[in-house]
PyMOL commands that place a pseudoatom at each C-alpha (Angstrom):
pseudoatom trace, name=CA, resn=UNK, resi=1, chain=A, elem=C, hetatm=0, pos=[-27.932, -18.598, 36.619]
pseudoatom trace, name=CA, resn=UNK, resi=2, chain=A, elem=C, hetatm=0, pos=[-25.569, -16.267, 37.873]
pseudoatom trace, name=CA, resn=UNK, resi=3, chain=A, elem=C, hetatm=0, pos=[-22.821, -17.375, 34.713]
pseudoatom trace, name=CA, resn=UNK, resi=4, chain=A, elem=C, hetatm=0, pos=[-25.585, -16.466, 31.909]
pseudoatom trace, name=CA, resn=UNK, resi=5, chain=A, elem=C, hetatm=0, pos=[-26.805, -12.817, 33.646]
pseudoatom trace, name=CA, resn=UNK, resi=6, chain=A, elem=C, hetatm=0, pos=[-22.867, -12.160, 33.732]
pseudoatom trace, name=CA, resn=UNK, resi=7, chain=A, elem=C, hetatm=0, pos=[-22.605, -13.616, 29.643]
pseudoatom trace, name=CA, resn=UNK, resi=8, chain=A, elem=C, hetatm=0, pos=[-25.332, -11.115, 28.676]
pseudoatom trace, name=CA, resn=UNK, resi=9, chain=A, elem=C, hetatm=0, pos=[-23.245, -8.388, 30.333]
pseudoatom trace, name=CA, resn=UNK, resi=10, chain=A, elem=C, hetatm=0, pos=[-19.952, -9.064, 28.838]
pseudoatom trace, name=CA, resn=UNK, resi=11, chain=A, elem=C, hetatm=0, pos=[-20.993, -9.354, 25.446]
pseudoatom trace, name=CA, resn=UNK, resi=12, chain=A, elem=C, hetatm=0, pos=[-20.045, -6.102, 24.554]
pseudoatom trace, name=CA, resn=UNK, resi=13, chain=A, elem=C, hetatm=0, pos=[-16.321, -7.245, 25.408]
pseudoatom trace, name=CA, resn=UNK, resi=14, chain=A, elem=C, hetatm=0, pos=[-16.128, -10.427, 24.158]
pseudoatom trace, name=CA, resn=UNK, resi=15, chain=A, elem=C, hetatm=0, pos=[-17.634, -9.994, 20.546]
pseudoatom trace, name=CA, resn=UNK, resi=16, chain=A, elem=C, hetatm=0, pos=[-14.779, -7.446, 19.302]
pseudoatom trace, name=CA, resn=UNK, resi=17, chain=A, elem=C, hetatm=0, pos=[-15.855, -7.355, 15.394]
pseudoatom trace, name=CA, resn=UNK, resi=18, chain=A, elem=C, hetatm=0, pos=[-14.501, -4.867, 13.211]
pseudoatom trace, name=CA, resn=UNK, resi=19, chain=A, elem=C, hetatm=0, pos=[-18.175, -3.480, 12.509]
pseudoatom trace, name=CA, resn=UNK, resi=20, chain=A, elem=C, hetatm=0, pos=[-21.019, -3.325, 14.583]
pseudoatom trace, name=CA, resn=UNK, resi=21, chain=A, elem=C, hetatm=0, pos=[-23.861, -2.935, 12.212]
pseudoatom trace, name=CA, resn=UNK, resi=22, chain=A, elem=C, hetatm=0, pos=[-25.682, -6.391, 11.611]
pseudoatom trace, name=CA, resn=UNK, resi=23, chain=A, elem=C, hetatm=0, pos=[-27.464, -5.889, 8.635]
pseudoatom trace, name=CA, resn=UNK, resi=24, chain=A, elem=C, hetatm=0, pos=[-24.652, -7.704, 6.385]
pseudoatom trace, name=CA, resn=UNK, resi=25, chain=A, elem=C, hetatm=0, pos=[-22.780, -9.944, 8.742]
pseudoatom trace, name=CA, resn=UNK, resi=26, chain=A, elem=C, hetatm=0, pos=[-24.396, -13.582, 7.802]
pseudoatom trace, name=CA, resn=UNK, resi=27, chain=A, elem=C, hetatm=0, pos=[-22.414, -15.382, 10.267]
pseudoatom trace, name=CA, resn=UNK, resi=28, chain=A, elem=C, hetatm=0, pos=[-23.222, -12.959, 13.185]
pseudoatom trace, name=CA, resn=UNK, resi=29, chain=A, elem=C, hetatm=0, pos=[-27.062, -13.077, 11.823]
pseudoatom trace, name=CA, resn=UNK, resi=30, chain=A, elem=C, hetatm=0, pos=[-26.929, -17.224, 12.056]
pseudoatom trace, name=CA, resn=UNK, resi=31, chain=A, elem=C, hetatm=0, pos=[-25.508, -16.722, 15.627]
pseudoatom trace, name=CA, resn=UNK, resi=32, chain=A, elem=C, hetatm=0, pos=[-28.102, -14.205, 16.779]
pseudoatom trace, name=CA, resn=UNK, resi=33, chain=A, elem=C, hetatm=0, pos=[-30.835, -16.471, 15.511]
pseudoatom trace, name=CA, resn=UNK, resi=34, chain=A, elem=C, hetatm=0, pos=[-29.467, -19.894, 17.399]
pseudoatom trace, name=CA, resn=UNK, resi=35, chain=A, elem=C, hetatm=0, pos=[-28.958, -17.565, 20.262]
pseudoatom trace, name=CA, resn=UNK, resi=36, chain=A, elem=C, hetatm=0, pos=[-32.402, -16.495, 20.654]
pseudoatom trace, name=CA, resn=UNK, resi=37, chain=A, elem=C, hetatm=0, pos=[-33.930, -20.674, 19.736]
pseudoatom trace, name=CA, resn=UNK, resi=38, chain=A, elem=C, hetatm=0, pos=[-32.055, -21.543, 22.546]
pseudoatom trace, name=CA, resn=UNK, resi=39, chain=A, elem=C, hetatm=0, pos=[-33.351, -18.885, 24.685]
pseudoatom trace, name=CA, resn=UNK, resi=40, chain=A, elem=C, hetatm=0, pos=[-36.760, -19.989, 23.881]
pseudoatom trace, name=CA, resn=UNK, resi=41, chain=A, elem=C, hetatm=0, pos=[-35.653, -23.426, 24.433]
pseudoatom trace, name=CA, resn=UNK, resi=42, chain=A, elem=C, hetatm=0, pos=[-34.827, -23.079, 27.612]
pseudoatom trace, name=CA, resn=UNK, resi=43, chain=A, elem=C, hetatm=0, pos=[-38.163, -20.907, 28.746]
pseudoatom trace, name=CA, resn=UNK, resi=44, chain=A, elem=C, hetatm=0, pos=[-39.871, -23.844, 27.318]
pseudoatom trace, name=CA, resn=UNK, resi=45, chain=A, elem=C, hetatm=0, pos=[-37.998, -26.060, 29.271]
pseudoatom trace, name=CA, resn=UNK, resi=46, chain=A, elem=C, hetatm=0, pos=[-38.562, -24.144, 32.577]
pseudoatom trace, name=CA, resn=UNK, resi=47, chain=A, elem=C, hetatm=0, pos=[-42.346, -24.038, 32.384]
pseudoatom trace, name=CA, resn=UNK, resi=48, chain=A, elem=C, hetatm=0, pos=[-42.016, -27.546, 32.158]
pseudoatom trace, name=CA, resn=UNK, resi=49, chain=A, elem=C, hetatm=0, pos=[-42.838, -30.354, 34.773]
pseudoatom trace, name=CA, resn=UNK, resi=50, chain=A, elem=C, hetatm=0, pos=[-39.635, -31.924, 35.923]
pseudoatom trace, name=CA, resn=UNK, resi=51, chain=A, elem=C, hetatm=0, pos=[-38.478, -34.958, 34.271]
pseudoatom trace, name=CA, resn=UNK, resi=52, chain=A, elem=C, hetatm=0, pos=[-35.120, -36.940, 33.812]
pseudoatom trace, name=CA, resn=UNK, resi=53, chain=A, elem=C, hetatm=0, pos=[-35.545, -36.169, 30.102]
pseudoatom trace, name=CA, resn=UNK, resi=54, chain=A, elem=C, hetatm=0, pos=[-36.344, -32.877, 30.237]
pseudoatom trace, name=CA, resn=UNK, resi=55, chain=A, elem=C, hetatm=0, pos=[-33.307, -32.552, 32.794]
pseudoatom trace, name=CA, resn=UNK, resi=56, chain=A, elem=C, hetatm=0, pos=[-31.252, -34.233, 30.409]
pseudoatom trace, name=CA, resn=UNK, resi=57, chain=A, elem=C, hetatm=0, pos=[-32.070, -31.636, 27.451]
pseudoatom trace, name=CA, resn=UNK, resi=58, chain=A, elem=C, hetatm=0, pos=[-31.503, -28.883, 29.756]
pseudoatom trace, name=CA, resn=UNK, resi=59, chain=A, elem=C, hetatm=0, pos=[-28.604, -29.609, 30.425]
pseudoatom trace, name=CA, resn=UNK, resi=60, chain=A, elem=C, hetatm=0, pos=[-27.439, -29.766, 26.658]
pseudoatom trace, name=CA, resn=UNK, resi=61, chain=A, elem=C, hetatm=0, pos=[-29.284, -26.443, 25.959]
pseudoatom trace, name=CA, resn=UNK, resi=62, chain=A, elem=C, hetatm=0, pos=[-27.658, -24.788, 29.004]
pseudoatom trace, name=CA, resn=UNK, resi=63, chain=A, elem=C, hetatm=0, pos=[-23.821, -26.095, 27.643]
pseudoatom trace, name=CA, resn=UNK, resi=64, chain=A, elem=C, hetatm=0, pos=[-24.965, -24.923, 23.808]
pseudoatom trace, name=CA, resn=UNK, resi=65, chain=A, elem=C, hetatm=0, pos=[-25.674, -21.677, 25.121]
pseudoatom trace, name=CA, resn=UNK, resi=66, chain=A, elem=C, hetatm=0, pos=[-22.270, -21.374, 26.812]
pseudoatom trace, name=CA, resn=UNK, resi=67, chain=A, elem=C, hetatm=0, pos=[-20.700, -22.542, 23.808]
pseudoatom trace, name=CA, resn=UNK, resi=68, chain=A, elem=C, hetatm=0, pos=[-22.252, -19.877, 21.661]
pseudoatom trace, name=CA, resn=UNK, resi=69, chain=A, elem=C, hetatm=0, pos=[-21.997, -17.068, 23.825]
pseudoatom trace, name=CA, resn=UNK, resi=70, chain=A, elem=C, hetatm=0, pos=[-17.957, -17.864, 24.720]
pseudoatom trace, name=CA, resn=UNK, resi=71, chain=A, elem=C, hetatm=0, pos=[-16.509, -19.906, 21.600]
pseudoatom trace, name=CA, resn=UNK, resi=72, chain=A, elem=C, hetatm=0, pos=[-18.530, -19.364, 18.569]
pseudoatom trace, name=CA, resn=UNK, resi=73, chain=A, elem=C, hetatm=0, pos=[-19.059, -15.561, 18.650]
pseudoatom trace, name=CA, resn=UNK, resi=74, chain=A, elem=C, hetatm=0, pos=[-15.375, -14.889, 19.387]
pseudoatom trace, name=CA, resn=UNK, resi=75, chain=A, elem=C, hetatm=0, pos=[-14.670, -17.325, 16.628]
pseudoatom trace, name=CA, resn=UNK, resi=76, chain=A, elem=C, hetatm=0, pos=[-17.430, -15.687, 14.180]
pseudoatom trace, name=CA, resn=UNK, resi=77, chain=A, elem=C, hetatm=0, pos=[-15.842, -11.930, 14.991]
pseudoatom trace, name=CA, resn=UNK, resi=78, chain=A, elem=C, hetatm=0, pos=[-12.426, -13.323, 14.340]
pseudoatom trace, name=CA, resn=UNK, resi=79, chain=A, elem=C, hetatm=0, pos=[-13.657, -14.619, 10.738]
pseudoatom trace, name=CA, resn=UNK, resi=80, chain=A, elem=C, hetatm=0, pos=[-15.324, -11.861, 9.382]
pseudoatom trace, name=CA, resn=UNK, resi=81, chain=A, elem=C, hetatm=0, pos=[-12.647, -9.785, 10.813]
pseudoatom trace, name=CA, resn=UNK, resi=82, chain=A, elem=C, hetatm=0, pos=[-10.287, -11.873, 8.190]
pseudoatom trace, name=CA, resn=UNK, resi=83, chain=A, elem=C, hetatm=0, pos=[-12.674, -10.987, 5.464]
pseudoatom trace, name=CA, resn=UNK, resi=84, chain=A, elem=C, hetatm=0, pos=[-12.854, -7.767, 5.726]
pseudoatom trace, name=CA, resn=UNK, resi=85, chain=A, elem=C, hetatm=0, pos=[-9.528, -7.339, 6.201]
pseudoatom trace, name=CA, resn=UNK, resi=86, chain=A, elem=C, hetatm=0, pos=[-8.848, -9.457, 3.258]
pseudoatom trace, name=CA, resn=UNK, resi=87, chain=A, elem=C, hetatm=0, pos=[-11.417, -7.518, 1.248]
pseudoatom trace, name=CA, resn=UNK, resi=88, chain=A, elem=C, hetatm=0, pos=[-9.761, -4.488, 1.852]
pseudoatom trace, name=CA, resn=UNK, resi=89, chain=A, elem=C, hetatm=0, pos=[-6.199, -5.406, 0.891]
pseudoatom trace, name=CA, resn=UNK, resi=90, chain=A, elem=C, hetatm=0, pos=[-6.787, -7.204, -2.305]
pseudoatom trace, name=CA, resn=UNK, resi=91, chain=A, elem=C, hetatm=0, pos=[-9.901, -4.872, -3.355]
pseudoatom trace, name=CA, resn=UNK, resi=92, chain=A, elem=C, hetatm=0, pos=[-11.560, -8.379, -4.287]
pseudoatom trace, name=CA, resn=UNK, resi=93, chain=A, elem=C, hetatm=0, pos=[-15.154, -7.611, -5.472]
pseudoatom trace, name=CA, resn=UNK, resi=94, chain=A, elem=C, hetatm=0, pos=[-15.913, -11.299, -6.962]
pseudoatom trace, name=CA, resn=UNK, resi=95, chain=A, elem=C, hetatm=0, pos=[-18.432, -14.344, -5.881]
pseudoatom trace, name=CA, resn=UNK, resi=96, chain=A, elem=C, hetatm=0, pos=[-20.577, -11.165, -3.931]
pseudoatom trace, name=CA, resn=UNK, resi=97, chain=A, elem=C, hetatm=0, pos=[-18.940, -10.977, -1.328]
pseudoatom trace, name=CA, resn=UNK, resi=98, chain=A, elem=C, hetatm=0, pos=[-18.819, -7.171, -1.145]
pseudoatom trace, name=CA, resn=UNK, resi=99, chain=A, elem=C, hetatm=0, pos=[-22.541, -7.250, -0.835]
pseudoatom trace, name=CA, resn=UNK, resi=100, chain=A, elem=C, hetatm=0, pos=[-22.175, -9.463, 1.973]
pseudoatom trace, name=CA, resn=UNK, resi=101, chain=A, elem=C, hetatm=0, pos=[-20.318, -7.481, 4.183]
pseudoatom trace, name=CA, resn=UNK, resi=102, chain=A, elem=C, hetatm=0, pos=[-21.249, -3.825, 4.748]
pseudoatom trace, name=CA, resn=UNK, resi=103, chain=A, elem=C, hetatm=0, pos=[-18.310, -1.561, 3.418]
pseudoatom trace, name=CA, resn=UNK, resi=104, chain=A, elem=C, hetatm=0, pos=[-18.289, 2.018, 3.251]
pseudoatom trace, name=CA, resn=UNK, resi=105, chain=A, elem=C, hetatm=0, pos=[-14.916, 2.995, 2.415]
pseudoatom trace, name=CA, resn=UNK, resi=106, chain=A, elem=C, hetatm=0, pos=[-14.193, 0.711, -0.262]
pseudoatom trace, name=CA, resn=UNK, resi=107, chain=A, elem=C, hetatm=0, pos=[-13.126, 3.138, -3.432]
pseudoatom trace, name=CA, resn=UNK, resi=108, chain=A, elem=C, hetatm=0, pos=[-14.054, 0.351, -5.551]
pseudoatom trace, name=CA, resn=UNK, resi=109, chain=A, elem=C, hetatm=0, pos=[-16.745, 0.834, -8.277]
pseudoatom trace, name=CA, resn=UNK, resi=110, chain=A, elem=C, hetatm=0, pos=[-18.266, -1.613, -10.631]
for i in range(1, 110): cmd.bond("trace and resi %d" % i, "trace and resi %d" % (i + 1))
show_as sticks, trace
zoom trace
């Protein structure tokens, strides 16, 4: 219990993405969404009765949520940190990806 409170703190530090507005970051969208299932998940699973299967699931929610919160939202920052790095450099504005990603100073017009 103790591991998750601590997660929810550190957050801040260990999601270091370029931008901080979500409003065009799909992967980071996708993320928040699975984040807050398994959150749900789990107060499902604590109003429960207690059972071996519903131990069992637990258990798997508990390590998904870990996963998320240290490997997969590192990973995600890391990514679109490559695209918009990428995106600046070249000045790529094909396949939509400029709409995608939120980009302000981009002297690019169509």
């Amino acid at each position: 219990m103790l591991g998750s409170i601590l997660i929810l703190f550190l957050m801040p530090f260990i999601y270091t993405s370029e931008t901080r507005n979500t409003t065009r970051r799909p992967i980071y969208k996708l993320c928040f969404w699975i984040f807050v299932g398994y959150y749900i998940s789990l107060y499902i699973i604590a109003i429960l009765p207690i059972s071996e299967s519903m131990n069992s699931f637990g258990q798997i929610i508990v390590f998904l949520y870990f996963f998320l919160c240290l490997i997969l939202l590192p990973v995600a920052s890391k990514i679109e940190a490559f695209y918009v790095r990428y995106l600046k450099q070249t000045r790529y504005i094909g396949l939509g990806l400029t709409y995608i990603f939120n980009f302000k100073d981009l002297s690019v017009r169509l």
